[in-house]
N, CA, C, O and CB atoms as a CASP TS submission, in Angstrom:
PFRMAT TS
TARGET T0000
AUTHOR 0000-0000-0000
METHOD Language model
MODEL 1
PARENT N/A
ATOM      1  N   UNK     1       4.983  -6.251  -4.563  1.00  0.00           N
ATOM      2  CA  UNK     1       5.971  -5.301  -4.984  1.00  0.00           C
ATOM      3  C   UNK     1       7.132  -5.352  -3.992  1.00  0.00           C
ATOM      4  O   UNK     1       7.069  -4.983  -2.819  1.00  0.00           O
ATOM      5  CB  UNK     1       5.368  -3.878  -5.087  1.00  0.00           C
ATOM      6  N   UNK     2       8.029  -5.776  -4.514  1.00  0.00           N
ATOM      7  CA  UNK     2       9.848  -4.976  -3.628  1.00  0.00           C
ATOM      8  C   UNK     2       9.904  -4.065  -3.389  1.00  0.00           C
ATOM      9  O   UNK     2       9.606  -3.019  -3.967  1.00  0.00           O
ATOM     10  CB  UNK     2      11.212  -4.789  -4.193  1.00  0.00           C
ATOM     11  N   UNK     3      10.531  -4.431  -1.953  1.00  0.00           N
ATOM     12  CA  UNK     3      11.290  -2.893  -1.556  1.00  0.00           C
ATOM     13  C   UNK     3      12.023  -2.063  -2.781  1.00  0.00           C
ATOM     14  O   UNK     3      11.704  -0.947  -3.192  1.00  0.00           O
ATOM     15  CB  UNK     3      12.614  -3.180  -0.378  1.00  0.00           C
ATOM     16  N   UNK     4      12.685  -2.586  -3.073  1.00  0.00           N
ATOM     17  CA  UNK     4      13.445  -2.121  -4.044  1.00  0.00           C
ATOM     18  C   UNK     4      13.455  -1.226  -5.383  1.00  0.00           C
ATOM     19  O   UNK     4      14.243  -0.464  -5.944  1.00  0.00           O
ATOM     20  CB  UNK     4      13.729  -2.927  -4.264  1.00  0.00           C
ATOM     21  N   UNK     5      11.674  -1.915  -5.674  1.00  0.00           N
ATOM     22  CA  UNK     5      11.034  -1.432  -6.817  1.00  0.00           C
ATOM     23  C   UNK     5      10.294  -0.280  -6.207  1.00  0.00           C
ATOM     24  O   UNK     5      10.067   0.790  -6.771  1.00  0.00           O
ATOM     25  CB  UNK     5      10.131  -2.500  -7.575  1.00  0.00           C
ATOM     26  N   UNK     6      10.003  -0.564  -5.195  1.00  0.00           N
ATOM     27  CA  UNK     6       9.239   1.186  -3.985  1.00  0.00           C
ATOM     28  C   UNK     6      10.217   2.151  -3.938  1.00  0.00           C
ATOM     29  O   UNK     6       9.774   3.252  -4.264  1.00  0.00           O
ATOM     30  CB  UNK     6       8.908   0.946  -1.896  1.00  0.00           C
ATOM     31  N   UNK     7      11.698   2.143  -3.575  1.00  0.00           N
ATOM     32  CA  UNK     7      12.678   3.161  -3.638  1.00  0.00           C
ATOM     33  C   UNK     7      12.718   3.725  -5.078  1.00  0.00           C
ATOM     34  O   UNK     7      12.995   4.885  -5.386  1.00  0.00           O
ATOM     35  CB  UNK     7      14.047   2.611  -3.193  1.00  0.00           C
ATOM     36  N   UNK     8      12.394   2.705  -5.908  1.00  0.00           N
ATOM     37  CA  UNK     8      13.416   3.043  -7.552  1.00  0.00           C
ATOM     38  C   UNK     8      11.488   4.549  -7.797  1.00  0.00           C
ATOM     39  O   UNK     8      11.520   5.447  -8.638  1.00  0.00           O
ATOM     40  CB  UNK     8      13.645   0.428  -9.630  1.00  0.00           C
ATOM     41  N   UNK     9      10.476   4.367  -7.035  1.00  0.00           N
ATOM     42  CA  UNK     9       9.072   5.180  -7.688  1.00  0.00           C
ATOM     43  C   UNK     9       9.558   6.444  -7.096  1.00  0.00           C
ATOM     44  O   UNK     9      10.030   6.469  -5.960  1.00  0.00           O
ATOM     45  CB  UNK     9       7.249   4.658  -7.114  1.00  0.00           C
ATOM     46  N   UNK    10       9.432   7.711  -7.994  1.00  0.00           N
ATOM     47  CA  UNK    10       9.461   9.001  -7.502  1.00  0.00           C
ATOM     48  C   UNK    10       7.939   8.869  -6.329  1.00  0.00           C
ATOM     49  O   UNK    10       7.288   7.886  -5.974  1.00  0.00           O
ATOM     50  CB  UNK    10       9.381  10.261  -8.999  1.00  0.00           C
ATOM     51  N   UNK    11       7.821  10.279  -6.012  1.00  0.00           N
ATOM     52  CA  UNK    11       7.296  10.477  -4.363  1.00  0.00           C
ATOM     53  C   UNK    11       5.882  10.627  -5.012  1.00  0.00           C
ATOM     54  O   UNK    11       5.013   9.890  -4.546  1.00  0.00           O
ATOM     55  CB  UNK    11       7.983  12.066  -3.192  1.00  0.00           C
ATOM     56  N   UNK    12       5.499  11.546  -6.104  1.00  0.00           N
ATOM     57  CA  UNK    12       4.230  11.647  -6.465  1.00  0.00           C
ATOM     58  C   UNK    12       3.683  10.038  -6.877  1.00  0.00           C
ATOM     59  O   UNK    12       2.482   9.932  -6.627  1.00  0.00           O
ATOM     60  CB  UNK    12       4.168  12.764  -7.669  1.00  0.00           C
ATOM     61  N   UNK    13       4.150   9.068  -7.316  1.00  0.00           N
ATOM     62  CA  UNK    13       4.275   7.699  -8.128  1.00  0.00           C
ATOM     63  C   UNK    13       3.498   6.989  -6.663  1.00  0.00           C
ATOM     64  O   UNK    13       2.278   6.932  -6.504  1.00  0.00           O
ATOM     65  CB  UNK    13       6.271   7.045  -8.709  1.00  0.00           C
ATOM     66  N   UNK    14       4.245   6.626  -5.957  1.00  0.00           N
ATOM     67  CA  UNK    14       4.148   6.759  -4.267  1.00  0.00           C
ATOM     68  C   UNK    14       3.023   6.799  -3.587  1.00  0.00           C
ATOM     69  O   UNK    14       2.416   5.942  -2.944  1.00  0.00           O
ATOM     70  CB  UNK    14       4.687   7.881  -3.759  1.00  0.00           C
ATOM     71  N   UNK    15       2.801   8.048  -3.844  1.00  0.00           N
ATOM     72  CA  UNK    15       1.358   8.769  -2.752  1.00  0.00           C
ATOM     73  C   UNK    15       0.487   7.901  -3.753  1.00  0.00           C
ATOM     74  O   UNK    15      -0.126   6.979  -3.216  1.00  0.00           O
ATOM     75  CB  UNK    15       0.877  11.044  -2.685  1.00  0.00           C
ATOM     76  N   UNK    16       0.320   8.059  -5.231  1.00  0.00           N
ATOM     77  CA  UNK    16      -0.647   7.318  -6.262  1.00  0.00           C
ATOM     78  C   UNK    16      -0.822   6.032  -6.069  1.00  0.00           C
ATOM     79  O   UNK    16      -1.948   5.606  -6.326  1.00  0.00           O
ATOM     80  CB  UNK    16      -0.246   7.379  -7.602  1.00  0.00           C
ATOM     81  N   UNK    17       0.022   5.241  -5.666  1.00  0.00           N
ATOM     82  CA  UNK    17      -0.094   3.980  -5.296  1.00  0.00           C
ATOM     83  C   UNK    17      -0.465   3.493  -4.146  1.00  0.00           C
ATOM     84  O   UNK    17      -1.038   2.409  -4.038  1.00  0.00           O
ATOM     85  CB  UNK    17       0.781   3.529  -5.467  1.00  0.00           C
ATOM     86  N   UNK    18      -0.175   4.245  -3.190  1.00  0.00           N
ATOM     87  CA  UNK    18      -0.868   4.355  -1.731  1.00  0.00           C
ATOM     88  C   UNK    18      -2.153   4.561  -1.614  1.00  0.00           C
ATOM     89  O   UNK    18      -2.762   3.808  -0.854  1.00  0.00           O
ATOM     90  CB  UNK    18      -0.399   5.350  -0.966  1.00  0.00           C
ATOM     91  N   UNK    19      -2.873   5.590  -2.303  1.00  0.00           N
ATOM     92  CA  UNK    19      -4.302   5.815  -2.250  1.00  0.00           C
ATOM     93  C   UNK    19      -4.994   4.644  -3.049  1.00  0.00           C
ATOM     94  O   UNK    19      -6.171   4.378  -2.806  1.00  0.00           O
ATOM     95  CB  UNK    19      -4.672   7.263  -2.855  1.00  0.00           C
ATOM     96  N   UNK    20      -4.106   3.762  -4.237  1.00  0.00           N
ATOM     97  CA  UNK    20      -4.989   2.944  -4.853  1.00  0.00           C
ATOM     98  C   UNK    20      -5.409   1.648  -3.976  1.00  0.00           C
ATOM     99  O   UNK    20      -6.496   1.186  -3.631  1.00  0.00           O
ATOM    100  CB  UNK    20      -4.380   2.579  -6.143  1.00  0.00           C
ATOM    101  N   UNK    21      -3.937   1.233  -3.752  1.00  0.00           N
ATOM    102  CA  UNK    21      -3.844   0.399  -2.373  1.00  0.00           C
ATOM    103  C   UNK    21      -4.989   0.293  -1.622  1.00  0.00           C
ATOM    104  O   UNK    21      -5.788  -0.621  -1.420  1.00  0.00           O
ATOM    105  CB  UNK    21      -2.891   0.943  -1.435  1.00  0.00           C
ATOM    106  N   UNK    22      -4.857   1.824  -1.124  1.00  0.00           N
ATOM    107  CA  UNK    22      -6.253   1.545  -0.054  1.00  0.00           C
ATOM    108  C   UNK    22      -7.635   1.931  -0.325  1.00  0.00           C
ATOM    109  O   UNK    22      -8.577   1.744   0.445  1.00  0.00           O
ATOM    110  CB  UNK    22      -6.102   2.260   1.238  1.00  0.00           C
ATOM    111  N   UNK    23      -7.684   2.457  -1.417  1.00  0.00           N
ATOM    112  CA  UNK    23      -8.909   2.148  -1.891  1.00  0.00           C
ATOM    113  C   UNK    23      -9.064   0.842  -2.096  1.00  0.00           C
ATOM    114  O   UNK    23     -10.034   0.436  -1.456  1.00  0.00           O
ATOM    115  CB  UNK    23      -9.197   2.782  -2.953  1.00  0.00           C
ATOM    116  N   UNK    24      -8.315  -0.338  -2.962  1.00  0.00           N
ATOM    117  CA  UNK    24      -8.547  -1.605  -2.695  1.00  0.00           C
ATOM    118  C   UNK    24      -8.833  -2.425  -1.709  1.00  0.00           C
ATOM    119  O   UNK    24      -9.506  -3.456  -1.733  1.00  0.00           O
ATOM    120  CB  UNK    24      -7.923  -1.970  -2.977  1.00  0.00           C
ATOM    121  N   UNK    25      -8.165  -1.800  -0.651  1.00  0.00           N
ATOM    122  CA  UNK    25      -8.209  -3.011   0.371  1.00  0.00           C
ATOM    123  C   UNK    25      -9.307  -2.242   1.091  1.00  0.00           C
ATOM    124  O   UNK    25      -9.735  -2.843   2.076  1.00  0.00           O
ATOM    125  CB  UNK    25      -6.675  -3.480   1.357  1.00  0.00           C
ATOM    126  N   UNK    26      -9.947  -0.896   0.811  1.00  0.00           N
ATOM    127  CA  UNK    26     -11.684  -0.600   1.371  1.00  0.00           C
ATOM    128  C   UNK    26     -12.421  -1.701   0.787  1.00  0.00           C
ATOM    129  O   UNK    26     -12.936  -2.519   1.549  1.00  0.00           O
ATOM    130  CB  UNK    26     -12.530   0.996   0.763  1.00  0.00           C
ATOM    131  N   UNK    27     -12.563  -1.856  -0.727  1.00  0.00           N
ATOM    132  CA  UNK    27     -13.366  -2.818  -1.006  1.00  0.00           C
ATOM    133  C   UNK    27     -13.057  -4.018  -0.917  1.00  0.00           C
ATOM    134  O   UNK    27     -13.968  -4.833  -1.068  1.00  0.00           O
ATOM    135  CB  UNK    27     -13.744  -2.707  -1.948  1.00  0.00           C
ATOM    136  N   UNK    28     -12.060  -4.375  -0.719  1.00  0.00           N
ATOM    137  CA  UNK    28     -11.602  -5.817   0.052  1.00  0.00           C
ATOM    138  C   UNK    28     -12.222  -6.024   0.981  1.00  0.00           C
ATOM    139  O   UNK    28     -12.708  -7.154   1.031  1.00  0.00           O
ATOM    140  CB  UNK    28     -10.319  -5.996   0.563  1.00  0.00           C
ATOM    141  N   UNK    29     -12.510  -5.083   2.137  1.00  0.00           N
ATOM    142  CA  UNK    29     -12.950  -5.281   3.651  1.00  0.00           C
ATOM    143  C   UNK    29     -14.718  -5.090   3.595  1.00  0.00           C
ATOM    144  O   UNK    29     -15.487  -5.331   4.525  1.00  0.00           O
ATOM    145  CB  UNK    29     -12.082  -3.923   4.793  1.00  0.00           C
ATOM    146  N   UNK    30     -14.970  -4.738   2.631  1.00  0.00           N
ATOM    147  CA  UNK    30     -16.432  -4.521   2.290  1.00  0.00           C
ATOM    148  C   UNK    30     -16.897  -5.909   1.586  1.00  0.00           C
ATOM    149  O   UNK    30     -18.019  -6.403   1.480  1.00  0.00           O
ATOM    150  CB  UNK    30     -16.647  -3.140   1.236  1.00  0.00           C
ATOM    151  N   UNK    31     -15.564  -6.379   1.124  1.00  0.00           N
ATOM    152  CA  UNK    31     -16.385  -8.017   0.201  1.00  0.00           C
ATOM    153  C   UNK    31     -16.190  -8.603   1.611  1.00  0.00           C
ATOM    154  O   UNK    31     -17.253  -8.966   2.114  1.00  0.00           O
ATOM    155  CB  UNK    31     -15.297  -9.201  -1.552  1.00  0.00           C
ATOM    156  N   UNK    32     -15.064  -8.791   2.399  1.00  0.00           N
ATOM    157  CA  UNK    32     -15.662  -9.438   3.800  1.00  0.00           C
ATOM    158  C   UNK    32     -16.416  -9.241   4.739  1.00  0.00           C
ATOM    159  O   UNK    32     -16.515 -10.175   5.536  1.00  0.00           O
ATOM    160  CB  UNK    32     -15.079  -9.625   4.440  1.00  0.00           C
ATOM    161  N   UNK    33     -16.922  -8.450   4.909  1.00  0.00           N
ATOM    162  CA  UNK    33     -17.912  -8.394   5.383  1.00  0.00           C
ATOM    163  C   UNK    33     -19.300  -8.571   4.736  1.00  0.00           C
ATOM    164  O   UNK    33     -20.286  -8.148   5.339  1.00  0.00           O
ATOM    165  CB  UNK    33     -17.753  -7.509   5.852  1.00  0.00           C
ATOM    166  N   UNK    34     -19.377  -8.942   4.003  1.00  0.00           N
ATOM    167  CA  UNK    34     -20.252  -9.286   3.024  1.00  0.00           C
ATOM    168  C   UNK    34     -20.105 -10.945   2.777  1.00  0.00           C
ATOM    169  O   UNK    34     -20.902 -11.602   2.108  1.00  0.00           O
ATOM    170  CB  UNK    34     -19.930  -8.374   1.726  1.00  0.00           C
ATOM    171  N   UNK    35     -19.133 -11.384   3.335  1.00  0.00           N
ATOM    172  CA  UNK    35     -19.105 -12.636   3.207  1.00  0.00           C
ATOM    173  C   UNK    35     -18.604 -13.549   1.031  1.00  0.00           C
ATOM    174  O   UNK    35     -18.621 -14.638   0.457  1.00  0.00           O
ATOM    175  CB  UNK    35     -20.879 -12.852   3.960  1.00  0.00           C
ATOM    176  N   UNK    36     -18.285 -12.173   0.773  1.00  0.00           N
ATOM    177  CA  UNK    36     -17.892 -12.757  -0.581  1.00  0.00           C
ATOM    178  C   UNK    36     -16.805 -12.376  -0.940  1.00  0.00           C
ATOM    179  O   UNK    36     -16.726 -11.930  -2.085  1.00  0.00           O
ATOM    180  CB  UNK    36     -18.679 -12.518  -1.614  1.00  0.00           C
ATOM    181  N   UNK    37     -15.346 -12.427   0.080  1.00  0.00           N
ATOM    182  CA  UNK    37     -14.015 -12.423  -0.299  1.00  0.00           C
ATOM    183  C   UNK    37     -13.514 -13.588  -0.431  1.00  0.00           C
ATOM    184  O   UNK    37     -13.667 -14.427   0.457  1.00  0.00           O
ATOM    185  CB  UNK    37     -13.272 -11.784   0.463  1.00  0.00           C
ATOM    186  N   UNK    38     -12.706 -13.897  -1.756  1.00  0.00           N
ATOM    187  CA  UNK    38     -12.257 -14.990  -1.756  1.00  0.00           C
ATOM    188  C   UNK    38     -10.778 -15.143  -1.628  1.00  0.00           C
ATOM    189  O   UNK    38     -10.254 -16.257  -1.614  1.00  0.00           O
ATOM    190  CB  UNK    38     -12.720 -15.494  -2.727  1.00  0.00           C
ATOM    191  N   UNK    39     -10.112 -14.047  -1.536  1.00  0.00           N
ATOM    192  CA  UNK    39      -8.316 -14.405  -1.436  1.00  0.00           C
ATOM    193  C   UNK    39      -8.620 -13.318   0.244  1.00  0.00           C
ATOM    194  O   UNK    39      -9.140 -12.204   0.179  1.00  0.00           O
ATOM    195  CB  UNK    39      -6.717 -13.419  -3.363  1.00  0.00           C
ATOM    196  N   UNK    40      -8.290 -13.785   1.226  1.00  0.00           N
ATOM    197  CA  UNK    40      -8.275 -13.256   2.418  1.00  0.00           C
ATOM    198  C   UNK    40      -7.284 -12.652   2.917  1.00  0.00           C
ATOM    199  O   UNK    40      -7.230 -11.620   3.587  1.00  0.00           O
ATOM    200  CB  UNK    40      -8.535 -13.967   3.126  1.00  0.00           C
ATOM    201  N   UNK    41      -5.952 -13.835   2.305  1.00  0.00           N
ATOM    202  CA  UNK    41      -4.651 -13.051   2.326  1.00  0.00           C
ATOM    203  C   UNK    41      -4.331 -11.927   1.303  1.00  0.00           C
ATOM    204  O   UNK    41      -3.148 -11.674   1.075  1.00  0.00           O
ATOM    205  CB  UNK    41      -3.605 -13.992   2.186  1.00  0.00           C
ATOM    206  N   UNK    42      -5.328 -11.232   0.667  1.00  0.00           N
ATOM    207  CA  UNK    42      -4.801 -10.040  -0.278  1.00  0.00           C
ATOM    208  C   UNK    42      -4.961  -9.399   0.941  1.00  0.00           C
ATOM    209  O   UNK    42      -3.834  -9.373   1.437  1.00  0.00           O
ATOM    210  CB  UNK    42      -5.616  -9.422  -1.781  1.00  0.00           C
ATOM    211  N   UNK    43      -5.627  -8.951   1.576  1.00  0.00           N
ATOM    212  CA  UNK    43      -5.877  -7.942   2.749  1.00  0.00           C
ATOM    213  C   UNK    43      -4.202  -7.498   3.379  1.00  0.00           C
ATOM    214  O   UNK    43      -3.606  -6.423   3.434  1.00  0.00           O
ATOM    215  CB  UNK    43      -6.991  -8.844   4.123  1.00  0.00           C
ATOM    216  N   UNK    44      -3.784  -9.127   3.856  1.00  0.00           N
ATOM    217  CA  UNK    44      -2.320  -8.531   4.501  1.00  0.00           C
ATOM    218  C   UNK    44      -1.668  -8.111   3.801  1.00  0.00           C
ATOM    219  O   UNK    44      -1.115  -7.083   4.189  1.00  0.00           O
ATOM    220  CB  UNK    44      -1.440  -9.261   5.115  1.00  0.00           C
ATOM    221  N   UNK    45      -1.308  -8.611   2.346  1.00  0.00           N
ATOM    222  CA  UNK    45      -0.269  -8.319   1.412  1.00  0.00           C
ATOM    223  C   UNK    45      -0.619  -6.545   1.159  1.00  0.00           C
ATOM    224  O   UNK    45       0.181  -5.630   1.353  1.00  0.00           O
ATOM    225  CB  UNK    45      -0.412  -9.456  -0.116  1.00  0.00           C
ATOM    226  N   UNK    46      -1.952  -6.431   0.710  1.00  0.00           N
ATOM    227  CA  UNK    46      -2.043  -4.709   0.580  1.00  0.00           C
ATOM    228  C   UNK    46      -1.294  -4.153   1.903  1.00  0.00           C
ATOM    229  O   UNK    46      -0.356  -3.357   1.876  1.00  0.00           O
ATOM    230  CB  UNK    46      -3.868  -4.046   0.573  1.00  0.00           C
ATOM    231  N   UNK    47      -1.881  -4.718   3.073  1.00  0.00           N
ATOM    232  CA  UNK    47      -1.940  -3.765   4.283  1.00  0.00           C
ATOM    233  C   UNK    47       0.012  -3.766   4.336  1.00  0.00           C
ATOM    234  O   UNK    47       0.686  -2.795   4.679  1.00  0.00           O
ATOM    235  CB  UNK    47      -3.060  -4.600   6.025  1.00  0.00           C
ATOM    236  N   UNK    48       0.370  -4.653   4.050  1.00  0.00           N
ATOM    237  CA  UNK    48       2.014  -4.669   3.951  1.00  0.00           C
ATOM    238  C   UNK    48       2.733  -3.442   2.986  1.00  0.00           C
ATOM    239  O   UNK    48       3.544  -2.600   3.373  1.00  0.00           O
ATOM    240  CB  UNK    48       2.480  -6.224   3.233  1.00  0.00           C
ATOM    241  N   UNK    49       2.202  -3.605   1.674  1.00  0.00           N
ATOM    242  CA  UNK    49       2.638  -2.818   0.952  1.00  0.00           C
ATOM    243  C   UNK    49       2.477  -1.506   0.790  1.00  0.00           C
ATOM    244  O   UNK    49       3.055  -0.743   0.017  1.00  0.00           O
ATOM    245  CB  UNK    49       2.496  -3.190   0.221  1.00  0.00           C
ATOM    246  N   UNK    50       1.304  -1.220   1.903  1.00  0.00           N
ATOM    247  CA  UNK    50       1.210   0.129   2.046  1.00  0.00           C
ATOM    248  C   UNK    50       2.367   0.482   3.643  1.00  0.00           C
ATOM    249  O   UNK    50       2.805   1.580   3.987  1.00  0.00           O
ATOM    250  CB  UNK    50      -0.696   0.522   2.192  1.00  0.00           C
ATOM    251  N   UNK    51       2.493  -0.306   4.042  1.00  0.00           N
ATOM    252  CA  UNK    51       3.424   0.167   5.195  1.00  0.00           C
ATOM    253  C   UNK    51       4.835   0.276   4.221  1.00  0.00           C
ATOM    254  O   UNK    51       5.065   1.485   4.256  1.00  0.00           O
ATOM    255  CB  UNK    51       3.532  -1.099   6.707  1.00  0.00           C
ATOM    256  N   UNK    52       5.672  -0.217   3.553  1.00  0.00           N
ATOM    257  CA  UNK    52       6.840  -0.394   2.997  1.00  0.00           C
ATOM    258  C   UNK    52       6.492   1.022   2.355  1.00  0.00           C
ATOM    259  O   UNK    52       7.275   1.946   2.574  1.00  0.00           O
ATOM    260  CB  UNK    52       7.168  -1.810   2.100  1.00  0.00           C
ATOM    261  N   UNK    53       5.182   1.277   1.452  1.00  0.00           N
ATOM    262  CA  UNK    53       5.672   2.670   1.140  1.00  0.00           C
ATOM    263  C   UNK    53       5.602   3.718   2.282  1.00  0.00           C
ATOM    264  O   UNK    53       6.494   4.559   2.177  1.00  0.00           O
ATOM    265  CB  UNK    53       4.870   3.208  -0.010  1.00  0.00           C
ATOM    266  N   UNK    54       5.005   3.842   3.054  1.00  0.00           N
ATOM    267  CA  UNK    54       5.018   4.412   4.217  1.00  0.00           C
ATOM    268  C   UNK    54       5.901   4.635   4.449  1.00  0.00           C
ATOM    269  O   UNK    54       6.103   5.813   4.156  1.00  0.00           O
ATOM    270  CB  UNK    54       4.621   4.020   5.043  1.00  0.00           C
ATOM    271  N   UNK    55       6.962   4.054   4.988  1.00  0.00           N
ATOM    272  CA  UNK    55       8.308   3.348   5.202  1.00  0.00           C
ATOM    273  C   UNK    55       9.011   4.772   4.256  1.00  0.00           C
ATOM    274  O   UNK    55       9.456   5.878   4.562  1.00  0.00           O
ATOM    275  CB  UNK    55       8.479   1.347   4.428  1.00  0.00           C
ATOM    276  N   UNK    56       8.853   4.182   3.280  1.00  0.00           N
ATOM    277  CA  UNK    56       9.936   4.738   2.177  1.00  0.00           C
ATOM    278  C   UNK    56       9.693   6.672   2.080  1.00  0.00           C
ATOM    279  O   UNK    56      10.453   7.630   1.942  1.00  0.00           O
ATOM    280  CB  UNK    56       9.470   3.791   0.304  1.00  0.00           C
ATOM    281  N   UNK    57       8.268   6.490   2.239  1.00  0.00           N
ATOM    282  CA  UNK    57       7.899   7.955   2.157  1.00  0.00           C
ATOM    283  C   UNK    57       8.594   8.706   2.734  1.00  0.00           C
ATOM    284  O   UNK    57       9.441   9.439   2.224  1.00  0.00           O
ATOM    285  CB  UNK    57       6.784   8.290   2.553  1.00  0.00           C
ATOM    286  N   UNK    58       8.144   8.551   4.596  1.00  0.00           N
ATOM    287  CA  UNK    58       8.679   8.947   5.885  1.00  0.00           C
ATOM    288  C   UNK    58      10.264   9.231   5.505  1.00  0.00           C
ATOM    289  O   UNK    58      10.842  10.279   5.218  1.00  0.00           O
ATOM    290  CB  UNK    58       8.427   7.711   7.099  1.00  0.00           C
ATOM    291  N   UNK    59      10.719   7.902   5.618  1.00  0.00           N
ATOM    292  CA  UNK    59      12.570   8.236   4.992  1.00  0.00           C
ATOM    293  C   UNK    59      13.054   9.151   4.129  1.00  0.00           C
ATOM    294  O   UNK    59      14.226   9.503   4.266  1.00  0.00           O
ATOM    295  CB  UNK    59      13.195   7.176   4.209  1.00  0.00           C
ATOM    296  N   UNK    60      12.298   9.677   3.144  1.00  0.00           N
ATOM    297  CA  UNK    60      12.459  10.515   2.274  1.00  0.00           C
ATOM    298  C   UNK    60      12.205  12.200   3.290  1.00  0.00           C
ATOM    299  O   UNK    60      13.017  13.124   3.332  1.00  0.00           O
ATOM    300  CB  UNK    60      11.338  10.046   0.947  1.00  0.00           C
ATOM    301  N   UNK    61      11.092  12.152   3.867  1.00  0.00           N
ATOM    302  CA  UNK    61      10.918  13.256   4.585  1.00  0.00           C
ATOM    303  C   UNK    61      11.753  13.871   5.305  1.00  0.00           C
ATOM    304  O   UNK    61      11.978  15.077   5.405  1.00  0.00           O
ATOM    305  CB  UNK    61      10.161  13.128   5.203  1.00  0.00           C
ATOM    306  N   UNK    62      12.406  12.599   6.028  1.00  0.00           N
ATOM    307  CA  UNK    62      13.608  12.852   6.821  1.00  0.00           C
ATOM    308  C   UNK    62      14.881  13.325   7.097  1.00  0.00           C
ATOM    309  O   UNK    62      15.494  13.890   8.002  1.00  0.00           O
ATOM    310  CB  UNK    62      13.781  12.345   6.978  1.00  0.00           C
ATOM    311  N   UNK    63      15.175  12.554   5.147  1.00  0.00           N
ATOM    312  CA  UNK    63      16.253  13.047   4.282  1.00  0.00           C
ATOM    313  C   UNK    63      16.463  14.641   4.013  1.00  0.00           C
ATOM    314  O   UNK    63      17.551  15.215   4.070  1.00  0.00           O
ATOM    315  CB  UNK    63      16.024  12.404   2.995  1.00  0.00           C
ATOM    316  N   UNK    64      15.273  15.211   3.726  1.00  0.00           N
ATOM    317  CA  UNK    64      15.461  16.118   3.059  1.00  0.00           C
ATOM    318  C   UNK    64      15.387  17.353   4.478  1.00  0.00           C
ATOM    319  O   UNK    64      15.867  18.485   4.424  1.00  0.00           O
ATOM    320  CB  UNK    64      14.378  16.093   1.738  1.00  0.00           C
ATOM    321  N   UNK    65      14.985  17.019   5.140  1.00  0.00           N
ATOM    322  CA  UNK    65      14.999  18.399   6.585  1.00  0.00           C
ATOM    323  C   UNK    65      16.222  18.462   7.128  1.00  0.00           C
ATOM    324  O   UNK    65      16.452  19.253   8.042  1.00  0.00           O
ATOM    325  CB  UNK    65      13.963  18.123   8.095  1.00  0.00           C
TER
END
């Protein structure tokens, strides 16, 4: 996902995608350790895309105080 397409999600949209995120990348880290992950680089790409919304969240917080 783009930056770009993360600014254009309202804030509730956001938090929803953040929790799915990392619920994924729990069971991502549970198939490795288990020894049956097969894309290794999904791990960074989640762990990325949850920082960019992070990112975007925070900025919003900031905005508005």
């Amino acid at each position: 996902m783009k930056i770009k397409e993360i600014i254009e999600m309202s804030t509730d949209e956001l938090l929803t995608k953040k929790r799915d995120l990392r619920q994924e990348s729990l069971h991502l880290r549970l198939q490795q350790q288990s020894g049956q992950l097969e894309q290794p680089s999904r791990l960074r790409l989640l762990r990325r895309e949850v920082a960019r919304i992070e990112t975007v969240l925070s900025k919003r917080t900031k905005e508005t105080k």
